[in-house]
N, C-alpha and C positions, 0 to 999 in steps of 0.2 A: 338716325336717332333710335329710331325702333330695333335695331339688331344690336348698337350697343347696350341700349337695355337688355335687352335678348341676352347678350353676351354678359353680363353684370347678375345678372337675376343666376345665370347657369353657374360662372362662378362663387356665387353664395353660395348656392346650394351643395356645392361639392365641400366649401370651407365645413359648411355643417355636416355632412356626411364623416366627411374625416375626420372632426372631431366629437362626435359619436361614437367613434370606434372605438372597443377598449384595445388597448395595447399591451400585450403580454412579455413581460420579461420575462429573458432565461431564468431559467431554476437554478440557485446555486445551493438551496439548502431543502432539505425536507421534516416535517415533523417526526420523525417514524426513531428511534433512537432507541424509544423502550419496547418498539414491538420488536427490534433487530436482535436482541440480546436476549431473546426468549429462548427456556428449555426448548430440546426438541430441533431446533432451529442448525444452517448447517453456514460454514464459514470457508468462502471459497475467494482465492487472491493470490497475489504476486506483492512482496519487496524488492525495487529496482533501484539498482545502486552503482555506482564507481563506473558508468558508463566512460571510458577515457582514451584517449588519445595524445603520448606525448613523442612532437614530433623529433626533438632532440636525440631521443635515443630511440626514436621509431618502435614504440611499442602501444598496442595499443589491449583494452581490456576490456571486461564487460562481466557483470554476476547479475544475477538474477534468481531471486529464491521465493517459487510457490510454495505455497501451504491451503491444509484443508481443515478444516475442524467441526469438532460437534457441540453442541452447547449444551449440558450435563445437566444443567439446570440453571434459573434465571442469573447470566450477568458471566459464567464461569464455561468456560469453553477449554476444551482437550483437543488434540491434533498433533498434526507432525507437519515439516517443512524441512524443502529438497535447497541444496544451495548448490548450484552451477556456477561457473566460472571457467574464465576461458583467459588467457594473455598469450599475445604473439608479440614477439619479439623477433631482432634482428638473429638469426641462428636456433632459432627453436620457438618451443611455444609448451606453455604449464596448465596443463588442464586442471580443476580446481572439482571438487564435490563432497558431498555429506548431508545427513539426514540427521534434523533433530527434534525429535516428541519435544510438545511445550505446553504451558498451562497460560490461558489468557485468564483474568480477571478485569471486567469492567463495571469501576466504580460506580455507585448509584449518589451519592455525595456528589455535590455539584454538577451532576448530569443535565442534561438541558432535552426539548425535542428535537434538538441537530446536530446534536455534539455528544460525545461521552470522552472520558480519559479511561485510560486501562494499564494495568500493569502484567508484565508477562517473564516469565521464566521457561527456559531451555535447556535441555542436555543430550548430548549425540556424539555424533564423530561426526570427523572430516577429514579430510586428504588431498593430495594432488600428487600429480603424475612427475614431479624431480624434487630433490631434499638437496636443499642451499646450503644449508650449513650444518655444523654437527647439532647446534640447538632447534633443530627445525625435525620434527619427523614427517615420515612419508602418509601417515594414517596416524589419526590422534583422539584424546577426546574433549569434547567442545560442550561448554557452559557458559548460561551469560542471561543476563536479568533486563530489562528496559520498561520505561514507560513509553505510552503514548498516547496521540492523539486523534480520532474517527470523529472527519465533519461529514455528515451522512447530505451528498449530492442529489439523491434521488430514493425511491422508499426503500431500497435493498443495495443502496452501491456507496460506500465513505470512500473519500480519501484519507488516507492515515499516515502520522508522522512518525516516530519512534526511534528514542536516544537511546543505545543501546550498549551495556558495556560486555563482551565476550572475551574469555578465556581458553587458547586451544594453544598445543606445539606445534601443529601441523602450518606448514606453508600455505595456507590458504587467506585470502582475502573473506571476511565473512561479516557481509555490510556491505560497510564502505570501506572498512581501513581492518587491517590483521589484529591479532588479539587486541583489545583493547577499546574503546569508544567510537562508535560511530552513529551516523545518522541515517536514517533510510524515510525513506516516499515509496510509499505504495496504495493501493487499488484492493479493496476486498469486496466481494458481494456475498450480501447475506442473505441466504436462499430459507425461506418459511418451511419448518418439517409438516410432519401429514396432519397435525395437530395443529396448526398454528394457519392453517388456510383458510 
């Protein structure tokens, strides 16, 4: 009788212990949204897109386009961003590239401490290494306007969405899809300038 007591009294005690403990949930948001978008401040990331594989015609593809920027002043940020791109196919393979300066703008209108929208415009060229058709050139120039959207994960890192419509002649994928509309997911961290520490 004594040691199930024994035994009864030891597990109370632990029920209490453990529910003393606080329990920490993962982080999925952070408040930081107006200190991110601060002059001075520097914008460091990748848009990942059209990762694919179609087995039918055995071709598979992959773009990926980092960008860096600066923030000019509160909310407006200037930079440039690289567009990579690669497709293998059955008999060859299309290398894809191009750089293009952009201006972001992120609204302070509906802004929240985890979120912001932004809109952004682009102009550059582009190219790839074989020209399909006669309406396709080898090296082009590339424009295109989108919005989006930065849910700030942690105090300097969003993930961000962004519908995007681009205009180029070149053979390149740029996004997700060739001239014209696309979506992209990406990853930016927003690194504090020397002022801003």
């Amino acid at each position: 009788m004594k040691n199930l007591f024994s035994l009864l009294l030891i597990l109370l005690m632990a029920a209490f212990e453990v529910a003393a403990q606080d329990i920490t949930k993962p982080q999925t948001t952070a408040p930081v949204a107006f200190d991110a978008v601060q002059r001075g401040n520097w914008l460091v990331g990748a848009d990942i897109g059209n990762i694919s594989h179609n087995f039918k015609s055995e071709t598979f593809s992959i773009n990926i386009m980092p960008r860096a920027g600066f923030f000019i002043s509160d909310n407006a940020a200037i930079g440039a961003q690289a567009q990579i791109g690669l497709t293998l196919y059955d008999g060859g393979e299309n290398f894809y590239y191009g750089a293009t300066p952009f201006v972001r703008y992120y609204f302070p209108e509906g802004a929240a401490p985890t979120h912001r929208w932004f809109g952004e415009a682009l102009a550059g060229f582009a190219g790839s290494s074989i020209k399909n058709s006669e309406g396709d050139a080898i090296l082009s120039s590339v424009f295109g306007l989108g919005a989006g959207y930065a849910h700030f994960v942690a105090s300097n890192v969003a993930l961000e969405g962004m519908l995007r419509f681009t205009r180029t002649n070149a053979d390149i994928s740029v996004g997700d899809g060739m001239s014209g509309l696309s979506l992209s997911l990406g990853l930016q961290v927003y690194l504090p300038g020397r002022g801003n520490r």
